[in-house]
LOPA-343247 format. One record per residue (C-alpha): residue number from 1; x, y, z. Coordinates in steps of 0.5 Angstrom, whole numbers. Example, Ala and Ser with C-alpha at 12.3 -4.5 7.8 and 13.67 -1.06 7.14 Angstrom:
// LOPA-343247
- pos|px|py|pz
- 1|25|-9|16
- 2|27|-2|14
//
This chain:
// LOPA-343247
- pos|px|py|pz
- 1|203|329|-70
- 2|205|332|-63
- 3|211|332|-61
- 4|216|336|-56
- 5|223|339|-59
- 6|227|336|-53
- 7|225|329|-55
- 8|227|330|-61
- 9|233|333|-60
- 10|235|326|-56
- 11|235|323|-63
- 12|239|329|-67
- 13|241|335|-63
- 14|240|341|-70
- 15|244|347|-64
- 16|238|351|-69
- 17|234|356|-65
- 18|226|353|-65
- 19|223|358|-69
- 20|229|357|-75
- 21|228|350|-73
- 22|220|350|-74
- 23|222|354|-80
- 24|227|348|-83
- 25|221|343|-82
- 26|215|347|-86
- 27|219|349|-93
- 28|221|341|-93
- 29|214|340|-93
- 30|213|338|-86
- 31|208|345|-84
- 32|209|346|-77
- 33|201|348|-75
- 34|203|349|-68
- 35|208|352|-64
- 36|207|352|-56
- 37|211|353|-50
- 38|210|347|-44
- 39|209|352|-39
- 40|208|359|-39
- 41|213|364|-37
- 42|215|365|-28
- 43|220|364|-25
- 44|222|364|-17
- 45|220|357|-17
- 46|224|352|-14
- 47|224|345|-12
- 48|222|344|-4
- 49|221|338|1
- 50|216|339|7
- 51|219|338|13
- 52|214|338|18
- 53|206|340|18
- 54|202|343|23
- 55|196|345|23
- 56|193|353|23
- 57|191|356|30
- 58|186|360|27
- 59|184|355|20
- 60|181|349|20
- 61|183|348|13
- 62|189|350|13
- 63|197|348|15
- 64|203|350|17
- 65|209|348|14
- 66|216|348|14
- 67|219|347|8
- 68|227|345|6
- 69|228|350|1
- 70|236|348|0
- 71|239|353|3
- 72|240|351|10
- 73|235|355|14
- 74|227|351|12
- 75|222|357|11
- 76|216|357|14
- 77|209|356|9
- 78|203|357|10
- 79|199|352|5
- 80|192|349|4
- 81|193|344|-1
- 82|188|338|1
- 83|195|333|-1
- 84|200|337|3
- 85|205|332|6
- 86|211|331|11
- 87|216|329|7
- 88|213|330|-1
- 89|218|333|-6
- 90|213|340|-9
- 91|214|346|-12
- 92|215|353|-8
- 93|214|359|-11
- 94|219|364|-7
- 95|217|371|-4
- 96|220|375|-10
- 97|217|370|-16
- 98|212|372|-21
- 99|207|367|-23
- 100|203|366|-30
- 101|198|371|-28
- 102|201|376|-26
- 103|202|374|-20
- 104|206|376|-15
- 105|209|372|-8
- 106|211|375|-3
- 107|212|375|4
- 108|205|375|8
- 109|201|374|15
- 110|195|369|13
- 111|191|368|19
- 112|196|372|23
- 113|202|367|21
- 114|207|369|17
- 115|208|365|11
- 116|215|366|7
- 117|212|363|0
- 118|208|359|-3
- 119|207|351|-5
- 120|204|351|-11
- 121|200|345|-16
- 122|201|344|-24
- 123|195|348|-25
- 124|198|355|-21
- 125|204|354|-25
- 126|200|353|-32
- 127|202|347|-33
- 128|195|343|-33
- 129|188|347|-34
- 130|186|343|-28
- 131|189|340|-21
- 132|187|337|-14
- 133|193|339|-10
- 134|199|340|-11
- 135|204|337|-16
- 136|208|332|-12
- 137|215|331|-15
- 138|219|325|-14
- 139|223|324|-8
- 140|229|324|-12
- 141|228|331|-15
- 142|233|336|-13
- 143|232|340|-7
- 144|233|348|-8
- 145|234|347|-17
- 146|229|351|-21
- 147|223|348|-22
- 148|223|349|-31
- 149|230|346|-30
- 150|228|339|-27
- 151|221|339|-30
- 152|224|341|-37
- 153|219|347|-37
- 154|223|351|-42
- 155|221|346|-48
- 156|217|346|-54
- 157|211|343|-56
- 158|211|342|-64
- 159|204|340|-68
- 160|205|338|-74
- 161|201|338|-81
- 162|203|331|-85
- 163|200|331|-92
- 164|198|324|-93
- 165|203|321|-97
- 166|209|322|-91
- 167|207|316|-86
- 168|214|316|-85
- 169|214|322|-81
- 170|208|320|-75
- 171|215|318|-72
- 172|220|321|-67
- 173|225|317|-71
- 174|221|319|-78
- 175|222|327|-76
- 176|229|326|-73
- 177|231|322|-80
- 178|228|329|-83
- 179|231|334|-80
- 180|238|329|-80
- 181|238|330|-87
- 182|236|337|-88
- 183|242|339|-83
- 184|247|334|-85
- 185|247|333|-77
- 186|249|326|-75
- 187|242|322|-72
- 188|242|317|-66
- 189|238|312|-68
- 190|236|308|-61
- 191|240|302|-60
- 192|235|297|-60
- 193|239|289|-58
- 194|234|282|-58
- 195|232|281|-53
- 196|233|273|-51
- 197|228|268|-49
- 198|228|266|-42
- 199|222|261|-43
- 200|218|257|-49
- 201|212|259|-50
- 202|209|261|-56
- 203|201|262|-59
- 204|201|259|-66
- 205|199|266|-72
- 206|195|263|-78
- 207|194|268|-84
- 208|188|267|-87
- 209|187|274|-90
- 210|195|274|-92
- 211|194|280|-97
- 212|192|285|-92
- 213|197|282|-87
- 214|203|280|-90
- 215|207|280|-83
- 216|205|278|-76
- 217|208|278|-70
- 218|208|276|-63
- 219|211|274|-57
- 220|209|271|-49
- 221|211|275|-43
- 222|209|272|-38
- 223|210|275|-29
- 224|209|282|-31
- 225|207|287|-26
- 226|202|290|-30
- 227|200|295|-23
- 228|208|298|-24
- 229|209|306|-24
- 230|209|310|-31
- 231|216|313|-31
- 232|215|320|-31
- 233|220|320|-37
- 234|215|316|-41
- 235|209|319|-38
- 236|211|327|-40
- 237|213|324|-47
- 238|206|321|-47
- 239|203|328|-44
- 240|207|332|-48
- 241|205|330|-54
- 242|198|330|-52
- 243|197|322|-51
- 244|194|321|-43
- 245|197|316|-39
- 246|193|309|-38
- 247|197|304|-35
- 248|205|301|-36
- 249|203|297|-41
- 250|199|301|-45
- 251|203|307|-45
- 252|208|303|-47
- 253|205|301|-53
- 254|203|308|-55
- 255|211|311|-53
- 256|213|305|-58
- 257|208|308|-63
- 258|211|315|-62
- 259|218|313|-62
- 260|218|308|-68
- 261|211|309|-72
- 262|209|303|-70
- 263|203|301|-67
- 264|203|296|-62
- 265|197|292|-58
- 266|198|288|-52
- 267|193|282|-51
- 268|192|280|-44
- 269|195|272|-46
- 270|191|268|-41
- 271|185|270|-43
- 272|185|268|-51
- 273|184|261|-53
- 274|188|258|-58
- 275|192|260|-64
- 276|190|267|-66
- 277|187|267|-73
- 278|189|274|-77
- 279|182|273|-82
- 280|177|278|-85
- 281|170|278|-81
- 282|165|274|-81
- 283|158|277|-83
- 284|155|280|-78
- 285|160|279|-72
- 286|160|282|-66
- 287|166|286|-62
- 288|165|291|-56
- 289|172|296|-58
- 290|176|298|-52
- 291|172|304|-53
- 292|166|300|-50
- 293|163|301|-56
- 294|160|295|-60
- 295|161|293|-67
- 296|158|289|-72
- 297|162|288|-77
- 298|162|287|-85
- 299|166|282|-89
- 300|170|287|-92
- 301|175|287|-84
- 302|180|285|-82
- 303|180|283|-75
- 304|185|279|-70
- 305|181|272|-68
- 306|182|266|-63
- 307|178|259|-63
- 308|173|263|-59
- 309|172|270|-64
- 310|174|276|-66
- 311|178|279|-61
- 312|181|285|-64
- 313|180|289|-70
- 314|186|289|-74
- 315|190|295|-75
- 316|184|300|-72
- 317|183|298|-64
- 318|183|291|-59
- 319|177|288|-56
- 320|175|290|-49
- 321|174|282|-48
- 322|182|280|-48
- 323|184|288|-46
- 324|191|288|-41
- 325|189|291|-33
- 326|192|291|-27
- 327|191|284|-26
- 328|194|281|-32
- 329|201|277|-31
- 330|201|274|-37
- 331|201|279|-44
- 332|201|277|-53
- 333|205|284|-55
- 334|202|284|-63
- 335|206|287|-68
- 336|204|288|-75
- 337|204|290|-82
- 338|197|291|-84
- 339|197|294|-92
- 340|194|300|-93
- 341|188|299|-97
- 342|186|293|-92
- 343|185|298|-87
- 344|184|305|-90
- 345|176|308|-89
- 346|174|302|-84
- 347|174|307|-78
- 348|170|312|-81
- 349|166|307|-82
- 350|165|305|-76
- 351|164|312|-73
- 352|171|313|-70
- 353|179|313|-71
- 354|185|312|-68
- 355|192|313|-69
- 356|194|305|-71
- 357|189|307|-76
- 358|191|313|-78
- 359|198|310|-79
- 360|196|303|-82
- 361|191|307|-87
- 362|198|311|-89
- 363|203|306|-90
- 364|207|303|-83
- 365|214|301|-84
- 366|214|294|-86
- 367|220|292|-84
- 368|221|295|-78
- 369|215|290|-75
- 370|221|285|-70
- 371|225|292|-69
- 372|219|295|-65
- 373|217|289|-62
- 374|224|288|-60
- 375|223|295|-57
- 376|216|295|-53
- 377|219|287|-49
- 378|226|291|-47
- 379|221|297|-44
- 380|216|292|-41
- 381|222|288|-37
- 382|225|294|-35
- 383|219|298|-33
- 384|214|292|-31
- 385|220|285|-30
- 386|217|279|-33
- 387|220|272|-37
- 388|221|274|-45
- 389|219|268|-49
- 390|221|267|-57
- 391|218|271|-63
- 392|212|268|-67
- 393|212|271|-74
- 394|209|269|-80
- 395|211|272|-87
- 396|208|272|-94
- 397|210|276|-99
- 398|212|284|-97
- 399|211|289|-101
- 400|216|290|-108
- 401|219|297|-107
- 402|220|299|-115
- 403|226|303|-117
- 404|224|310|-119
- 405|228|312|-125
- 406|231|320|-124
- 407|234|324|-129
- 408|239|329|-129
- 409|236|333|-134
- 410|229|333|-132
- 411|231|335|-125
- 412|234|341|-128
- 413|228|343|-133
- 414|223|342|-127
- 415|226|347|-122
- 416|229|351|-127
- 417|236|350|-123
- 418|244|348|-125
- 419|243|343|-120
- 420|250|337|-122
- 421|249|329|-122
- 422|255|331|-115
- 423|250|335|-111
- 424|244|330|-113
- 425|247|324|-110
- 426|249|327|-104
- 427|242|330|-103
- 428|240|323|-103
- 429|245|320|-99
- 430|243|325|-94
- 431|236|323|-95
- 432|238|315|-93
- 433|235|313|-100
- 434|239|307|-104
- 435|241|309|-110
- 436|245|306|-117
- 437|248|313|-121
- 438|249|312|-127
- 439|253|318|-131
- 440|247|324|-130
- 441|242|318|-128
- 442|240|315|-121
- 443|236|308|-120
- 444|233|310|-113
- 445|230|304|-109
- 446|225|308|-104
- 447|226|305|-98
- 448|221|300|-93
- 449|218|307|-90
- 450|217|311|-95
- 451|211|309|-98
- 452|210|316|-103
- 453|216|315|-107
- 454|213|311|-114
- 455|215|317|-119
- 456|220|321|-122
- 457|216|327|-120
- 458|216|324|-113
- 459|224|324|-113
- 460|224|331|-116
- 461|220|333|-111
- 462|225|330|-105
- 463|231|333|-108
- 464|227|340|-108
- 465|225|340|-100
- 466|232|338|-99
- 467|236|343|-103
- 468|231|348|-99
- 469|226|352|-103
- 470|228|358|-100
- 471|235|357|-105
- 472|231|356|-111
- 473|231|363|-114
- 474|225|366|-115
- 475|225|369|-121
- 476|220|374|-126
- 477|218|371|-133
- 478|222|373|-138
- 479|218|373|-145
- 480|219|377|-152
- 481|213|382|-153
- 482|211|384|-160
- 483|206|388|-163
- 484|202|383|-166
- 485|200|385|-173
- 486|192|386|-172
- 487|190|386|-181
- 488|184|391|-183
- 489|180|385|-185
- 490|179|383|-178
- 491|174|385|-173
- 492|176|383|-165
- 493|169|382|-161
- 494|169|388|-158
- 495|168|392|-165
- 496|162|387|-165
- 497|160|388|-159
- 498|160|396|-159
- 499|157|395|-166
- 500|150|391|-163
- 501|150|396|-157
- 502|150|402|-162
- 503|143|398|-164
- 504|140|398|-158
- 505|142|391|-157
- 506|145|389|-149
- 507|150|383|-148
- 508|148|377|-143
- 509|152|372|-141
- 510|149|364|-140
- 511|152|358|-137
- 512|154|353|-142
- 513|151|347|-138
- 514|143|348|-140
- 515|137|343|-139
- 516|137|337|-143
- 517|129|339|-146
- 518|132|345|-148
- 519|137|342|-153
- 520|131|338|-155
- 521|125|343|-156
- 522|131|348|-159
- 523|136|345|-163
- 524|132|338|-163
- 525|138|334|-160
- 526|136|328|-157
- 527|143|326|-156
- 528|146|332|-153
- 529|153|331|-148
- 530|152|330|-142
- 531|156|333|-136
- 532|159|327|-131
- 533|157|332|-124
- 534|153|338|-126
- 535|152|343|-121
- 536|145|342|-121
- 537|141|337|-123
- 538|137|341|-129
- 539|144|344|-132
- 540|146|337|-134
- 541|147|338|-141
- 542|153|343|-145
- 543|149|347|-150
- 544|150|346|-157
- 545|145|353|-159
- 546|145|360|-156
- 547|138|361|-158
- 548|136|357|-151
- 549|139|362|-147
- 550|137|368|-150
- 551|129|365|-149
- 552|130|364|-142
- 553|133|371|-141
- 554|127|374|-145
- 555|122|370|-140
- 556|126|373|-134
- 557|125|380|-138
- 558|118|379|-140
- 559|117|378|-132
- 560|119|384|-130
- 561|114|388|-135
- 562|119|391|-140
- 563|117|392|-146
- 564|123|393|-151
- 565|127|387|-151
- 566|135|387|-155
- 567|138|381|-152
- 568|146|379|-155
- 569|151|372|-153
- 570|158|371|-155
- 571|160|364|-153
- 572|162|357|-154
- 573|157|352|-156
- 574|159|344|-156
- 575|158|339|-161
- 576|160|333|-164
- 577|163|331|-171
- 578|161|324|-174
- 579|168|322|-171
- 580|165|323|-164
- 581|171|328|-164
- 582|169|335|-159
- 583|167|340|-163
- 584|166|348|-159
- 585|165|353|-164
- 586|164|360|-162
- 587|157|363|-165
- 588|153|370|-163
- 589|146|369|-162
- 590|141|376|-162
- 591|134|377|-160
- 592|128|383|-161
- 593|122|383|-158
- 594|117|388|-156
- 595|117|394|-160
- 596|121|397|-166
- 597|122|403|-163
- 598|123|406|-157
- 599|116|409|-154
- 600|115|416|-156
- 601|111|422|-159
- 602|113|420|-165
- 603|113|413|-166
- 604|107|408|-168
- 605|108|403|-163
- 606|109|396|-168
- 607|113|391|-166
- 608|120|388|-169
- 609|119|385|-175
- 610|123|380|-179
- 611|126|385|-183
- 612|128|390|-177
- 613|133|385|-174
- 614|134|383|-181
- 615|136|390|-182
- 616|141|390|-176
- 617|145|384|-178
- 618|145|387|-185
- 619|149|392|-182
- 620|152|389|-178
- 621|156|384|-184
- 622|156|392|-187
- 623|160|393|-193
- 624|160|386|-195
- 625|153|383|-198
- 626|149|378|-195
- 627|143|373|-198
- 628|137|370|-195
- 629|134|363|-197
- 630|128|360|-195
- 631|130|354|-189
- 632|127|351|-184
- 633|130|350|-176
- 634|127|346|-170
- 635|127|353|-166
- 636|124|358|-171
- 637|117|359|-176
- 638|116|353|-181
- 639|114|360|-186
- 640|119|366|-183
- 641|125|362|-183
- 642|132|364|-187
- 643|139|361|-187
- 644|144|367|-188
- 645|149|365|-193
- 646|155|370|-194
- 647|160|369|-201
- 648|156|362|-202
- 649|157|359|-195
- 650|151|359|-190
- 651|154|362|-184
- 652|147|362|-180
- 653|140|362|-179
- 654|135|368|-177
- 655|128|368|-176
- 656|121|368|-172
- 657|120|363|-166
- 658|116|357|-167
- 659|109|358|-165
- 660|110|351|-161
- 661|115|354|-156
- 662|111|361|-156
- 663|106|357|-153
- 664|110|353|-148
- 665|115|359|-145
- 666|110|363|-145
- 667|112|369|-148
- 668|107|374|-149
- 669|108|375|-157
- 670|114|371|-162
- 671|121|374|-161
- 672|126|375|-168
- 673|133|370|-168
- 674|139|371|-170
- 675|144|367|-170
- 676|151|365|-174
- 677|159|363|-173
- 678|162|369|-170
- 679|168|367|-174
- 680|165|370|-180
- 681|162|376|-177
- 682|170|378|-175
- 683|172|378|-182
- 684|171|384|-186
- 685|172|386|-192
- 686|177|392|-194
- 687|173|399|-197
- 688|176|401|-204
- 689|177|407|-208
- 690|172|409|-212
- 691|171|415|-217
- 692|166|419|-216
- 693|163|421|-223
- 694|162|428|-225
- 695|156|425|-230
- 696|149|424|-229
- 697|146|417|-229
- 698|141|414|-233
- 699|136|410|-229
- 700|131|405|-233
- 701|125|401|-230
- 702|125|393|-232
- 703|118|390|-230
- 704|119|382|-231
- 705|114|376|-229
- 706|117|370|-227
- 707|114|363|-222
- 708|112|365|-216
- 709|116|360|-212
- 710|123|364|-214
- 711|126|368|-208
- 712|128|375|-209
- 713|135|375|-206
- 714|136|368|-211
- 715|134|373|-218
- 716|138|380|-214
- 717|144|378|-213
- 718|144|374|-219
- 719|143|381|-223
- 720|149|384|-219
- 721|153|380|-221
- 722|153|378|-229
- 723|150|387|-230
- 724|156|390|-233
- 725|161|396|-230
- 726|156|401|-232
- 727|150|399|-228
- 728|152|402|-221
- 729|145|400|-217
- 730|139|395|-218
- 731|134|396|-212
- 732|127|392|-212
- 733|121|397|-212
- 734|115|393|-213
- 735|112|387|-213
- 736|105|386|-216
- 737|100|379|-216
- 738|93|380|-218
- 739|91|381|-225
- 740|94|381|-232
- 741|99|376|-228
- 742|98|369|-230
- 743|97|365|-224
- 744|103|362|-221
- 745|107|367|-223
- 746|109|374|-219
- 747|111|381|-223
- 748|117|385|-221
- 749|119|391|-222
- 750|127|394|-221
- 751|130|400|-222
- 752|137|399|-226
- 753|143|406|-225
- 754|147|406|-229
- 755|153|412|-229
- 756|160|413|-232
- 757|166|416|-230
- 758|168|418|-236
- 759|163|421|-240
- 760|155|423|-240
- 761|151|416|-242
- 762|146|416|-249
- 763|141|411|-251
- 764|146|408|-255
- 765|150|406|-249
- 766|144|404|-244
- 767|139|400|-248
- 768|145|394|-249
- 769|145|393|-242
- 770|138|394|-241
- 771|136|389|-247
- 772|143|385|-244
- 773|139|384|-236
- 774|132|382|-240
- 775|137|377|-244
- 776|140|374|-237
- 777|133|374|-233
- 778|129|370|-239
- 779|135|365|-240
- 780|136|364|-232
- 781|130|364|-229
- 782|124|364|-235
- 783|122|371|-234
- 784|118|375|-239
- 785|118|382|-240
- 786|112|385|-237
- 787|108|390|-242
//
């Protein structure tokens, strides 16, 4: 919205300086984006008429010209504007005067004649970019005045950035509503009286389409002089806020769009037929625009039609066929209230906007659609005469404007200020806002204009521009800062962290959205969760694993010829409970490939095996025990698969890369996995006193056979937990399968110590507790003591 800051000092005179006015506007959220003089800065330009005008001796395309300066004593100019007249009121730079430029008058001999000035056009005065002879005055203008002070030069120009929820302000009168309340200075709203029919005639309006268009108007002029002058007024309004001057009748339409917001259009009336039909399109119809565009238009438009056609788009632009010219002498002034959602997008549609549309689409004021009309008829009688004939109107039902409830409380809450019921209404009478108080609560009923005000946020946020953001204090947060306690039986992630990388292991970070056959081949999840609006078609899923991502960036790492690998993640994963309920849990995954040690002299080379990463996860969970059970998981080996369970609870899973997905990601050999809750990796157990003995231990080997099928760790840790104090370590050291053991059975050998704190130990005390483990691992797991 463009506008210039002397009309809008006609509607409320603020005495403000421009740049504190401009600054008033933008923190009430009307961002001034421009700010430009009319004119740039000269002086010594006055207002002169050309008295006479000679031709040059010595110039063909010259002139000599006498010019009343109003001093008394006319001046002689030389001159080469093409339009230089006796008679015509111009501009006239003085000898002395400085123009845009740098340009400097002063008196001089052009072709051997002296010239005391210069007559000047609006393109030497930097007024326009371009002109094609001097800028012709009025013949009432002043002789001898100022030329910024007739032509107001000294003005500003304000361009205004309007959020799409304030369609009020696309007005002169709705910024001038706006500055009145933010000043508390009184508005001069325009006194706009009905004008009285001088004649019958009227065209019949039929709403067909009265959810789009709950409100029409029109009237009949008839006898206007379509070929009257613009006023200048009216014209420098229209110039200067950036809409050129067509003809009367169009620029008076645009000048009431301007003035009140609402868009206008005039229909030249002898060339329509009929009663007009506000109705949406037919399929396939056809209008050519007054932008000599041709349209077909969808269904889905509103259009202004008579008995032979649609005449005009609704709310966006008139049609060529019934447009008003010169020789128009009869004109239908239309003025409408169009709903917002029947006109919103189908400009754009059609290629183009326009300023109806731009409004219409945002919300115009509908009760405000006789006022304009009212307002465009007196214009059009005083500026291009006529008969005025009675208003057409047809009505349905208008928009319901809801009442809004504010309360006190929550305005305090929300601004974070000691603001009373008093100060709150008194913004809102400012404001012109209907309101019922009641104690700490207000009832507002937005008015007709504002289409933005439905919640109570929106009633905040009135009371917050108008009380002024610069006096709503900024202040600092305040919180209470305390020494949380951090328990010795927790790790944070970056003890975790520094703990992998002192194994060699390195952190990567993957999205969380990954590709669906990921989820599938890796976690076997055929129903993972998808994302609405992935960032690439491939990432479409959230992942539910880690191990997916690890893969990928072995692949990468694999590409570019490195050959030890250590990968580790930390992040979020997402599933769902058996109540669809989102679940995001955190897991740290971790991946070996490729040798085991570093390449050196002193090393063979092998690569990582199971028990290497094993290893690291031992150390790891490091004091507490972890155990391993055989398992199977859709990214690993069938065969070299184990669940990690730690205090009985699986916690995880570790094992080789199945085969199939070696083979499908074309890894050159199967990486080892790891990965387990990363809330049980941050719980620690807390190391205890224990007296180191001054005694010898005893060490006694036990040899049992038992079934093949049972697993070490299931018999080791069943050991430990029922051996008595004495017995200070039990450790595997041989497994034998061959002969003398009978088939389907396996021996194992274990080393038992045993020490005491208090006294050196006999046989007397260690053949009990030898014959007390034989004792538990006959009973519990069948095993005979081998001979």
């Amino acid at each position: 919205m463009k506008f210039s800051q002397s009309w809008l000092r006609s509607f409320v005179d603020t005495g403000l300086p421009t740049e504190e006015l401009s600054h008033l506007l933008t923190m009430a959220g009307l961002e001034v984006e421009e700010l430009d003089p009319v004119a740039p800065v000269f002086d010594g330009v006055i207002v002169a008429r050309v008295l006479s005008v000679t031709k040059h001796p010595d110039a063909d395309r010259l002139n000599v010209c006498q010019v009343d300066i109003g001093t008394g004593s006319p001046q002689q100019i030389v001159c080469g504007a093409p339009n230089v007249a006796e008679g015509l009121n111009v501009p006239c730079a003085l000898p002395g005067a400085k123009l845009p430029g740098d340009f400097n008058i002063k008196i001089a001999k052009v072709r051997g004649i002296e010239s005391s000035g210069m007559l000047c056009s609006s393109k030497e005065l930097g007024i326009t970019e371009e002109s094609s002879g001097l800028l012709v005055l009025p013949i009432d203008a002043p002789v001898g005045q100022s030329i910024r002070q007739y032509l107001d030069l000294d003005d500003q120009l304000f361009t205004i950035k309007l959020t799409p929820n304030r369609a009020d302000c696309l007005s002169l009168t709705g910024i001038a509503r706006e500055v009145a309340a933010l000043t508390g200075k009184p508005l001069s709203l325009l006194d706009i009286t009905d004008t009285p029919a001088t004649h019958h005639a009227q065209r019949n309006i039929e709403l067909q389409a009265a959810d789009a268009c709950p409100r029409y108007c029109g009237r009949i002029i008839t006898e206007v002089n379509a070929a009257a002058v613009t006023p200048d007024w009216m014209k420098q309004r229209l110039e200067r806020s950036g809409i050129r001057s067509i003809s009367a009748l169009v620029d008076i339409t645009n000048y009431v769009l301007l003035e009140l917001g609402q868009p206008l259009h005039a229909f030249d009336n002898d060339l329509l037929k009929g009663s007009l039909q506000v109705r949406l399109a037919n399929a396939e119809e056809r209008i050519k625009l007054l932008n000599e565009q041709t349209v077909t238009l969808s269904n889905d438009v509103l259009v202004i039609a008579d008995d032979a056609g649609a005449q005009a788009i609704a709310g966006i632009m008139g049609g060529a066929g019934t447009s008003v010219t010169d020789n128009t002498h009869n004109v239908f002034i239309e003025s409408a209230f169009f709903a917002p959602k029947a006109i919103a997008g189908r400009a754009r549609r059609l290629g183009f906007s326009s300023d109806s549309s731009h409004r219409f689409e945002r919300g115009v004021d509908f009760a405000n659609t006789r006022h304009a009309l009212e307002r465009a008829t007196q214009l059009i009688v005083d500026i291009c005469g006529g008969q005025v004939g009675p208003i057409s109107e047809a009505l349905t039902v208008l928009p319901d404007r809801k009442p809004v409830l504010l309360r006190g409380a929550r305005v305090r809450k929300v601004l974070g200020i000691d603001l009373t019921a008093t100060t709150i209404a008194e913004l809102f009478t400012r404001l012109a806002l209907p309101f019922v108080q009641d104690s700490d609560n207000f009832t507002v009923t937005p008015p007709s204009y504002r289409f933005d005000i439905e919640i109570e946020e929106d009633l905040i946020e009135e009371v917050a521009r108008l009380y002024g953001y610069d006096n709503i204090p900024s202040l600092a947060p305040k919180g209470t800062l305390a020494m949380l306690p951090q328990t010795e039986s927790r790790r944070i992630r970056k003890t975790l962290r520094q703990l992998l990388a002192n194994r060699g292991y390195q952190e990567t970070i993957n999205f969380a959205f990954v590709e669906e056959s990921w989820e599938q081949d890796f976690a076997d999840n055929a129903t993972p969760i998808r994302l609405a609006n992935p960032i690439a078609s491939q990432l479409s899923v959230m992942r539910s694993s880690l191990i997916a991502g690890l893969v990928s960036n072995l692949q990468t790492n694999l590409k570019r010829k490195q050959t030890r690998i250590r990968l580790f993640e930390m992040g979020r994963t997402f599933t769902r409970d058996a109540q669809a309920n989102y679940l995001q849990p955190w897991k740290l995954a971790f991946l070996a490939a490729g040798s085991a040690q570093p390449e050196g002299w002193n090393t063979d080379g092998r690569r990582a095996d199971f028990f290497d990463i094993k290893a690291d996860l031992c150390a790891l969970f490091s004091p507490q025990i972890m155990t391993f059970s055989k398992a199977k998981h859709p990214s690993l080996h069938p065969g070299r698969t184990a669940d990690v369970s730690l205090n009985g609870r699986v916690i995880g899973v570790i094992g080789e890369l199945h085969p199939e997905w070696v083979q499908k990601y074309d890894l050159t050999h199967p990486p080892i996995l790891v990965e387990i809750e990363l809330e049980s990796a941050e719980q620690t157990t807390l190391a205890s006193f224990q007296e180191v003995s001054r005694f010898p231990s005893v060490t006694r080997d036990l040899a049992v056979v038992v079934d093949q099928h049972l697993t070490l760790g299931e018999i080791l840790s069943s050991m430990q937990e029922a051996s008595p104090s004495l017995v200070k370590d039990i450790q595997l050291f041989d497994i034998y399968v061959g002969k003398g053991i009978p088939e389907g059975k396996k021996s194992l050998a274990f080393r038992v110590v045993m020490q005491d704190t208090e006294k050196t130990l006999q046989d007397s005390d260690v053949e009990p507790v030898v014959q007390q483990l034989l004792t538990f691992l006959s009973e519990n797991f069948a095993a005979q003591q081998r001979a």
